[in-house]
C-alpha positions in Angstrom: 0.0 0.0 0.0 3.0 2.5 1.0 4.5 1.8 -2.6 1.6 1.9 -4.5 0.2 5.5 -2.4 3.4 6.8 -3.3 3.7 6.3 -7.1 0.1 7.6 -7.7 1.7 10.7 -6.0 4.0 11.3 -8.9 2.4 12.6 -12.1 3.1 12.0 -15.7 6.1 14.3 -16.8 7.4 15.7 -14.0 10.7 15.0 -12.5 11.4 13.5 -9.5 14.6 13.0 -7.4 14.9 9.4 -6.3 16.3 7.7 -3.6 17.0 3.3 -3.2 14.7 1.5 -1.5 10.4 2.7 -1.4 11.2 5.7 -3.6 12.9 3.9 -6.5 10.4 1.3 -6.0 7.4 3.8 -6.0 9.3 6.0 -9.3 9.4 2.8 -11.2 6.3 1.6 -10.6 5.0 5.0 -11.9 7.0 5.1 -15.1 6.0 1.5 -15.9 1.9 2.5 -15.5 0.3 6.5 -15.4 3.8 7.9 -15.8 5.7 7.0 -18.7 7.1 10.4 -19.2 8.4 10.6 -15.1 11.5 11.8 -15.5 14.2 10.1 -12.7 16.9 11.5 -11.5 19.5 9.4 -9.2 21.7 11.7 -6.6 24.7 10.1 -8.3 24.2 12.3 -11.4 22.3 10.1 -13.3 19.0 12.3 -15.0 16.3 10.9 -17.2 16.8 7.2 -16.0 15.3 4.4 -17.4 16.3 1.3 -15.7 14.6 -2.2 -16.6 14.9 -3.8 -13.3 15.2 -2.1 -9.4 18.6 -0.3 -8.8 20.9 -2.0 -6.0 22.3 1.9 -5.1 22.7 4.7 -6.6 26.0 4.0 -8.3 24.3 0.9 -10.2 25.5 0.9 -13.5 21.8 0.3 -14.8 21.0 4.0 -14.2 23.8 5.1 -15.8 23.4 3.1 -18.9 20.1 4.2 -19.6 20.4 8.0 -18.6 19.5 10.4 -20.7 22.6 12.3 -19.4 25.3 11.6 -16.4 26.5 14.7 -14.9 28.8 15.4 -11.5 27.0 14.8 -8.4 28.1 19.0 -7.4 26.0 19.6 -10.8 23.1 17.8 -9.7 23.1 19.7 -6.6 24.0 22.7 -7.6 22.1 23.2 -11.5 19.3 21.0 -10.9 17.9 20.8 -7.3 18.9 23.8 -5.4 18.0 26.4 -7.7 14.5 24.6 -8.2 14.4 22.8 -11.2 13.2 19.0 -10.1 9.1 19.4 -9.2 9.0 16.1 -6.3 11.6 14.4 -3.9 11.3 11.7 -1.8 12.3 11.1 1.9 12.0 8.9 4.2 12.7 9.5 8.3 13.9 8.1 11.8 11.7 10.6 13.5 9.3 13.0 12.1 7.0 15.8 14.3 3.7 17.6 13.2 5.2 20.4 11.0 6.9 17.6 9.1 10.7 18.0 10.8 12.5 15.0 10.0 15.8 13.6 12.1 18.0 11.0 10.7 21.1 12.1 12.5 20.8 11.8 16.1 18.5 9.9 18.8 18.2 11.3 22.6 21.2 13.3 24.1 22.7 15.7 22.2 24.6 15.9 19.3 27.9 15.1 20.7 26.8 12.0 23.1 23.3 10.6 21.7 21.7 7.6 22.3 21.7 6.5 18.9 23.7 8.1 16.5 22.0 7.8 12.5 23.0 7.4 9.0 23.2 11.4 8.9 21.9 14.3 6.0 23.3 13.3 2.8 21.4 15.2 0.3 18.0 15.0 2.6 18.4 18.4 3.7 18.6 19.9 0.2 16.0 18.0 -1.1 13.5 19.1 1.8 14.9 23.0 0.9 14.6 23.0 -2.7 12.5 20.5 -4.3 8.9 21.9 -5.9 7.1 19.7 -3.3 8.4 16.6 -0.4 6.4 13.2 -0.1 7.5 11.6 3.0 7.7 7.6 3.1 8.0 6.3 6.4 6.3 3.5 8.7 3.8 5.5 11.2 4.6 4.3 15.3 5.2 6.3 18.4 8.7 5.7 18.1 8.7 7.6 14.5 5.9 9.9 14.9 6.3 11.7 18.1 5.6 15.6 19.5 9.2 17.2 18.7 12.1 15.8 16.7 15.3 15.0 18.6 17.4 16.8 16.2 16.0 18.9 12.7 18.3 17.2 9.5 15.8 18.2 6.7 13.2 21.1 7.6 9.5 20.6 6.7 7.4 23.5 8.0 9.8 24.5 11.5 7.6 25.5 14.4 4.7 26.4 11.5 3.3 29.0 8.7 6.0 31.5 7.7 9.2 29.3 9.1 10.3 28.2 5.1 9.7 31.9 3.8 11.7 33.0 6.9 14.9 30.5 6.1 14.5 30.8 2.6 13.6 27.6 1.7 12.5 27.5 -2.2 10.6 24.4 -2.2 7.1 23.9 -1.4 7.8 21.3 1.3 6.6 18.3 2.5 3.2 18.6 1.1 2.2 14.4 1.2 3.8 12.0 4.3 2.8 8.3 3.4 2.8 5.8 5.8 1.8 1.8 6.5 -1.6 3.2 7.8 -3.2 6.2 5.1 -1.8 9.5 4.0 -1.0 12.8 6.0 -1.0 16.1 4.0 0.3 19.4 5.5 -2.7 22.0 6.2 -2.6 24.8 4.2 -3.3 27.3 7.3 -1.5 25.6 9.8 1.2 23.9 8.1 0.6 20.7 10.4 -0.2 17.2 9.2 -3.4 16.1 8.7 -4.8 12.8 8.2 -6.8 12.6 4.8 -7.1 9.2 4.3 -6.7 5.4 5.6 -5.6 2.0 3.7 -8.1 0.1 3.3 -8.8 -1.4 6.3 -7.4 0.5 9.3 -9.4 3.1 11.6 -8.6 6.3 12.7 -8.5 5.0 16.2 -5.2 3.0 15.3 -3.4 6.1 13.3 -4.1 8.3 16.1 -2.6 5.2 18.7 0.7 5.4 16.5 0.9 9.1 16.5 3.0 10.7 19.4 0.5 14.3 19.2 -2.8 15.0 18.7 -3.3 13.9 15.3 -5.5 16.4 13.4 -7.8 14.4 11.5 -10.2 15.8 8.0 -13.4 16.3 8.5 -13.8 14.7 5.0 -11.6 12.2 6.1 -11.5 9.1 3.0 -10.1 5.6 2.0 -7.6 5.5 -0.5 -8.0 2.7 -3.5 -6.6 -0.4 -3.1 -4.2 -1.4 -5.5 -5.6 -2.6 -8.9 -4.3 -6.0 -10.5 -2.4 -4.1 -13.4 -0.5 -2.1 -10.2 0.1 -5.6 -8.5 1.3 -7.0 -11.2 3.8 -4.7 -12.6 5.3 -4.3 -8.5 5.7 -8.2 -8.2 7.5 -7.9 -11.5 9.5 -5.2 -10.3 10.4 -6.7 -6.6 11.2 -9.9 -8.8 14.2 -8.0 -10.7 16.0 -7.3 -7.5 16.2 -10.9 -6.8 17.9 -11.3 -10.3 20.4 -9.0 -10.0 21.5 -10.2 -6.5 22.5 -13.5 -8.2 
Protein backbone atom coordinates (compact mmCIF):
# COMPACT_ATOMS: atom_id res chain seq x y z
CA UNK A 1 0.00 0.00 0.00
CA UNK A 2 3.00 2.52 0.99
CA UNK A 3 4.53 1.77 -2.55
CA UNK A 4 1.56 1.85 -4.52
CA UNK A 5 0.21 5.54 -2.45
CA UNK A 6 3.40 6.82 -3.34
CA UNK A 7 3.65 6.31 -7.05
CA UNK A 8 0.09 7.58 -7.66
CA UNK A 9 1.73 10.65 -6.01
CA UNK A 10 3.97 11.27 -8.89
CA UNK A 11 2.42 12.60 -12.12
CA UNK A 12 3.06 12.01 -15.74
CA UNK A 13 6.09 14.33 -16.76
CA UNK A 14 7.45 15.67 -14.02
CA UNK A 15 10.73 14.99 -12.51
CA UNK A 16 11.41 13.50 -9.47
CA UNK A 17 14.59 13.01 -7.43
CA UNK A 18 14.91 9.37 -6.31
CA UNK A 19 16.31 7.70 -3.58
CA UNK A 20 16.96 3.30 -3.24
CA UNK A 21 14.69 1.48 -1.53
CA UNK A 22 10.36 2.67 -1.41
CA UNK A 23 11.16 5.73 -3.56
CA UNK A 24 12.91 3.90 -6.48
CA UNK A 25 10.41 1.32 -6.05
CA UNK A 26 7.41 3.76 -6.03
CA UNK A 27 9.30 6.01 -9.27
CA UNK A 28 9.43 2.83 -11.17
CA UNK A 29 6.30 1.57 -10.63
CA UNK A 30 5.01 4.98 -11.86
CA UNK A 31 6.98 5.10 -15.12
CA UNK A 32 5.98 1.45 -15.89
CA UNK A 33 1.86 2.52 -15.51
CA UNK A 34 0.33 6.46 -15.44
CA UNK A 35 3.80 7.91 -15.76
CA UNK A 36 5.67 7.00 -18.74
CA UNK A 37 7.13 10.41 -19.16
CA UNK A 38 8.39 10.59 -15.07
CA UNK A 39 11.48 11.83 -15.50
CA UNK A 40 14.20 10.14 -12.66
CA UNK A 41 16.90 11.52 -11.51
CA UNK A 42 19.50 9.35 -9.20
CA UNK A 43 21.71 11.67 -6.61
CA UNK A 44 24.70 10.08 -8.25
CA UNK A 45 24.18 12.25 -11.35
CA UNK A 46 22.26 10.08 -13.34
CA UNK A 47 19.01 12.35 -14.98
CA UNK A 48 16.31 10.92 -17.16
CA UNK A 49 16.80 7.24 -15.98
CA UNK A 50 15.27 4.40 -17.40
CA UNK A 51 16.34 1.29 -15.73
CA UNK A 52 14.61 -2.18 -16.60
CA UNK A 53 14.92 -3.75 -13.29
CA UNK A 54 15.21 -2.13 -9.43
CA UNK A 55 18.65 -0.33 -8.80
CA UNK A 56 20.94 -1.95 -5.96
CA UNK A 57 22.34 1.88 -5.08
CA UNK A 58 22.72 4.72 -6.63
CA UNK A 59 26.05 3.96 -8.26
CA UNK A 60 24.35 0.89 -10.23
CA UNK A 61 25.46 0.91 -13.54
CA UNK A 62 21.82 0.28 -14.79
CA UNK A 63 21.01 4.00 -14.24
CA UNK A 64 23.84 5.10 -15.84
CA UNK A 65 23.38 3.13 -18.88
CA UNK A 66 20.10 4.21 -19.60
CA UNK A 67 20.39 8.03 -18.63
CA UNK A 68 19.47 10.44 -20.74
CA UNK A 69 22.63 12.26 -19.41
CA UNK A 70 25.25 11.64 -16.43
CA UNK A 71 26.53 14.66 -14.95
CA UNK A 72 28.78 15.40 -11.50
CA UNK A 73 27.00 14.83 -8.44
CA UNK A 74 28.05 19.03 -7.39
CA UNK A 75 26.01 19.59 -10.76
CA UNK A 76 23.08 17.80 -9.74
CA UNK A 77 23.12 19.71 -6.63
CA UNK A 78 24.01 22.68 -7.58
CA UNK A 79 22.08 23.18 -11.51
CA UNK A 80 19.31 21.04 -10.91
CA UNK A 81 17.90 20.79 -7.29
CA UNK A 82 18.89 23.82 -5.39
CA UNK A 83 18.04 26.43 -7.73
CA UNK A 84 14.48 24.59 -8.20
CA UNK A 85 14.37 22.80 -11.18
CA UNK A 86 13.23 19.01 -10.08
CA UNK A 87 9.06 19.39 -9.24
CA UNK A 88 8.99 16.10 -6.28
CA UNK A 89 11.57 14.41 -3.88
CA UNK A 90 11.35 11.71 -1.82
CA UNK A 91 12.26 11.09 1.87
CA UNK A 92 11.98 8.92 4.23
CA UNK A 93 12.66 9.46 8.34
CA UNK A 94 13.91 8.06 11.79
CA UNK A 95 11.72 10.56 13.47
CA UNK A 96 9.26 13.03 12.06
CA UNK A 97 6.98 15.81 14.34
CA UNK A 98 3.69 17.63 13.20
CA UNK A 99 5.21 20.41 11.03
CA UNK A 100 6.95 17.62 9.09
CA UNK A 101 10.66 18.04 10.80
CA UNK A 102 12.49 15.02 9.97
CA UNK A 103 15.75 13.65 12.10
CA UNK A 104 17.98 11.03 10.73
CA UNK A 105 21.11 12.11 12.53
CA UNK A 106 20.78 11.80 16.05
CA UNK A 107 18.51 9.89 18.82
CA UNK A 108 18.16 11.26 22.63
CA UNK A 109 21.21 13.27 24.08
CA UNK A 110 22.75 15.69 22.24
CA UNK A 111 24.62 15.93 19.27
CA UNK A 112 27.93 15.07 20.69
CA UNK A 113 26.82 12.03 23.12
CA UNK A 114 23.32 10.60 21.68
CA UNK A 115 21.69 7.56 22.26
CA UNK A 116 21.73 6.54 18.90
CA UNK A 117 23.71 8.12 16.49
CA UNK A 118 21.99 7.81 12.50
CA UNK A 119 23.00 7.42 8.99
CA UNK A 120 23.18 11.38 8.93
CA UNK A 121 21.89 14.29 6.04
CA UNK A 122 23.30 13.34 2.81
CA UNK A 123 21.38 15.18 0.32
CA UNK A 124 17.95 15.04 2.63
CA UNK A 125 18.36 18.42 3.71
CA UNK A 126 18.59 19.89 0.21
CA UNK A 127 15.99 18.00 -1.09
CA UNK A 128 13.46 19.12 1.75
CA UNK A 129 14.92 22.97 0.94
CA UNK A 130 14.57 23.04 -2.74
CA UNK A 131 12.54 20.49 -4.33
CA UNK A 132 8.94 21.93 -5.89
CA UNK A 133 7.07 19.65 -3.30
CA UNK A 134 8.42 16.64 -0.39
CA UNK A 135 6.44 13.18 -0.13
CA UNK A 136 7.54 11.57 2.96
CA UNK A 137 7.71 7.62 3.07
CA UNK A 138 8.02 6.26 6.36
CA UNK A 139 6.33 3.55 8.69
CA UNK A 140 3.84 5.48 11.21
CA UNK A 141 4.62 4.28 15.33
CA UNK A 142 5.21 6.29 18.41
CA UNK A 143 8.72 5.67 18.14
CA UNK A 144 8.74 7.64 14.49
CA UNK A 145 5.90 9.88 14.89
CA UNK A 146 6.26 11.72 18.09
CA UNK A 147 5.58 15.56 19.48
CA UNK A 148 9.16 17.21 18.72
CA UNK A 149 12.11 15.76 16.70
CA UNK A 150 15.33 14.96 18.64
CA UNK A 151 17.43 16.83 16.23
CA UNK A 152 16.00 18.92 12.74
CA UNK A 153 18.28 17.21 9.51
CA UNK A 154 15.76 18.20 6.75
CA UNK A 155 13.15 21.06 7.57
CA UNK A 156 9.52 20.56 6.67
CA UNK A 157 7.41 23.47 8.00
CA UNK A 158 9.75 24.54 11.50
CA UNK A 159 7.56 25.49 14.40
CA UNK A 160 4.73 26.39 11.50
CA UNK A 161 3.28 29.00 8.72
CA UNK A 162 5.98 31.51 7.74
CA UNK A 163 9.18 29.29 9.09
CA UNK A 164 10.30 28.15 5.07
CA UNK A 165 9.70 31.92 3.76
CA UNK A 166 11.75 32.98 6.90
CA UNK A 167 14.88 30.53 6.12
CA UNK A 168 14.54 30.77 2.57
CA UNK A 169 13.63 27.56 1.73
CA UNK A 170 12.55 27.46 -2.23
CA UNK A 171 10.61 24.36 -2.16
CA UNK A 172 7.13 23.93 -1.40
CA UNK A 173 7.82 21.27 1.32
CA UNK A 174 6.61 18.28 2.54
CA UNK A 175 3.19 18.61 1.05
CA UNK A 176 2.22 14.44 1.20
CA UNK A 177 3.78 11.98 4.32
CA UNK A 178 2.79 8.29 3.42
CA UNK A 179 2.77 5.78 5.84
CA UNK A 180 1.75 1.85 6.46
CA UNK A 181 -1.58 3.23 7.80
CA UNK A 182 -3.17 6.16 5.11
CA UNK A 183 -1.78 9.47 3.98
CA UNK A 184 -1.00 12.80 6.03
CA UNK A 185 -1.02 16.13 4.00
CA UNK A 186 0.32 19.39 5.47
CA UNK A 187 -2.69 22.02 6.20
CA UNK A 188 -2.61 24.78 4.18
CA UNK A 189 -3.31 27.25 7.34
CA UNK A 190 -1.52 25.61 9.81
CA UNK A 191 1.23 23.85 8.13
CA UNK A 192 0.59 20.67 10.42
CA UNK A 193 -0.18 17.18 9.16
CA UNK A 194 -3.40 16.09 8.72
CA UNK A 195 -4.84 12.84 8.15
CA UNK A 196 -6.78 12.60 4.85
CA UNK A 197 -7.13 9.20 4.26
CA UNK A 198 -6.68 5.40 5.61
CA UNK A 199 -5.58 2.04 3.73
CA UNK A 200 -8.13 0.08 3.29
CA UNK A 201 -8.78 -1.42 6.28
CA UNK A 202 -7.35 0.53 9.30
CA UNK A 203 -9.41 3.05 11.56
CA UNK A 204 -8.62 6.30 12.69
CA UNK A 205 -8.47 5.01 16.17
CA UNK A 206 -5.18 2.97 15.31
CA UNK A 207 -3.43 6.11 13.25
CA UNK A 208 -4.10 8.33 16.14
CA UNK A 209 -2.64 5.24 18.70
CA UNK A 210 0.71 5.40 16.51
CA UNK A 211 0.93 9.14 16.54
CA UNK A 212 3.03 10.71 19.44
CA UNK A 213 0.51 14.27 19.18
CA UNK A 214 -2.78 14.97 18.71
CA UNK A 215 -3.30 13.88 15.31
CA UNK A 216 -5.48 16.36 13.43
CA UNK A 217 -7.77 14.40 11.50
CA UNK A 218 -10.16 15.80 8.00
CA UNK A 219 -13.36 16.33 8.46
CA UNK A 220 -13.83 14.71 4.96
CA UNK A 221 -11.64 12.20 6.08
CA UNK A 222 -11.51 9.14 3.01
CA UNK A 223 -10.10 5.58 1.96
CA UNK A 224 -7.64 5.54 -0.52
CA UNK A 225 -8.03 2.75 -3.52
CA UNK A 226 -6.57 -0.38 -3.15
CA UNK A 227 -4.17 -1.39 -5.47
CA UNK A 228 -5.64 -2.63 -8.88
CA UNK A 229 -4.27 -5.95 -10.47
CA UNK A 230 -2.36 -4.10 -13.36
CA UNK A 231 -0.48 -2.10 -10.24
CA UNK A 232 0.10 -5.57 -8.53
CA UNK A 233 1.27 -7.03 -11.17
CA UNK A 234 3.81 -4.67 -12.62
CA UNK A 235 5.25 -4.28 -8.51
CA UNK A 236 5.65 -8.18 -8.23
CA UNK A 237 7.55 -7.91 -11.49
CA UNK A 238 9.53 -5.21 -10.33
CA UNK A 239 10.42 -6.72 -6.63
CA UNK A 240 11.22 -9.89 -8.81
CA UNK A 241 14.21 -8.00 -10.72
CA UNK A 242 15.99 -7.29 -7.46
CA UNK A 243 16.17 -10.95 -6.81
CA UNK A 244 17.90 -11.27 -10.26
CA UNK A 245 20.38 -8.98 -10.01
CA UNK A 246 21.49 -10.16 -6.53
CA UNK A 247 22.46 -13.54 -8.20
Amino acid sequence: MMTVAAARQLRDGSTCFVGIGLPSTAANLARATHAPNLVLIYESGCLGAKPDRLPLSIGDGILADTADAVVSVPEVFNYWLQPGRIDVGFLGAAQLDRYGNINTTVIGGDYADPTVRLPGAGGAPEIAASCGEVVVAVRQSLRTFIERVDFVTSVGYGSGPGDRERLGLRGGGPRVVITDLGVLEADPATCELTLTRLHPGVTVEQARAATGWDLAVAQHLTTGEPPTAHELTVLRALEATKKGAAR
